[in-house]
N, C-alpha and C positions, 0 to 999 in steps of 0.2 A: 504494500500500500504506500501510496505517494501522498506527500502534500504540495501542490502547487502553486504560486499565483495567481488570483484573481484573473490576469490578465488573459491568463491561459484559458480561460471559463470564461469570460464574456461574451456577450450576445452572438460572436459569431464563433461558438464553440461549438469542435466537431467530434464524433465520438467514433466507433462505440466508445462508451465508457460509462462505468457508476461514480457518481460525483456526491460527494456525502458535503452537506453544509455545517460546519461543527461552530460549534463557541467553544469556549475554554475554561468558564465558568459553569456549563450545563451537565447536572448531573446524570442526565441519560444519553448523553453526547460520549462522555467519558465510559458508558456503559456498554457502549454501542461499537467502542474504536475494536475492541479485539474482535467483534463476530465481521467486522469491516474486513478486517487484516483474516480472519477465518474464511471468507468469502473471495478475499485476492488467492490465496492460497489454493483454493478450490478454484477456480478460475485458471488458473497456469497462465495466465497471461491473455487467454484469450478475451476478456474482455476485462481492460486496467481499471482498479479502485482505485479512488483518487480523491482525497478532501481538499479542501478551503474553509479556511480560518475566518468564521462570519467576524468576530471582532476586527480581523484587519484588513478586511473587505465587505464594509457596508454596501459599498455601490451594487456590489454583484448584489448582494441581499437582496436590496428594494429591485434590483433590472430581475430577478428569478421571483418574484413573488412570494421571499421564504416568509411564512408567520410566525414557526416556530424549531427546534431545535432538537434532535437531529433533522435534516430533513434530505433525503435522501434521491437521487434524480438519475434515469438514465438516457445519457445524451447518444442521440443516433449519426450516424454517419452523416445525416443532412442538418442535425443539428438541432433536431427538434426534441425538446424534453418532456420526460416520462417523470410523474411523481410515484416515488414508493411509498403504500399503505398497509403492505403487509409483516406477517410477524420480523422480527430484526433479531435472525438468526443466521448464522455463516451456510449452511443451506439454504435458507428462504431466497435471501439477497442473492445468492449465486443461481439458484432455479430461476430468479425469477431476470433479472441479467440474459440470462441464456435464453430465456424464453422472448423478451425486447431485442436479442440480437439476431435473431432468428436461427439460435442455434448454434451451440459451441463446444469442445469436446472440454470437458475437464478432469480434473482429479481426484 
């Protein structure tokens, strides 16, 4: 699992990829980093988890719509995002990844 730049994730970001919006003071934020990193793992690469730091990229915050914290998005090759509302488990996040990508071999 990566953390990137903002810059990396703006509006004309392209994926695949899962893009997790974390703070730093969120207790389910901080709950959520290992099944992240459990879900890159299971992934092998085929589709990169990747966070950004809501604290030190508000802009992206308000341009993504996040309300609240973790919040979790699968960005498509065209760049259009997917919100996650499902359980926030290192299998859930990677089924459901693979199922948004149309399909990926993993681990």
């Amino acid at each position: 699992m990566k953390t990137y730049p903002a810059s990396r994730w703006g509006e004309r970001a392209r994926g695949p990829a899962v893009v997790a919006v974390l703070a730093t003071w969120c207790g389910h934020c901080t709950r959520a980093k290992p099944e992240l990193a459990g879900a890159s793992e299971r992934l092998g690469g085929a589709v990169p988890v990747l966070t950004v730091d809501a604290d030190r990229h508000p802009a992206l915050v308000d341009a993504w719509g996040v309300q609240g914290f973790p919040t979790i998005f699968f960005v498509s090759t065209l760049g259009e995002r997917h919100e996650y509302d499902g359980p926030r488990t290192a299998k859930a996040i990677a089924d459901w990844a693979c199922a948004e990508s149309g399909g990926c071999r993993r681990r």
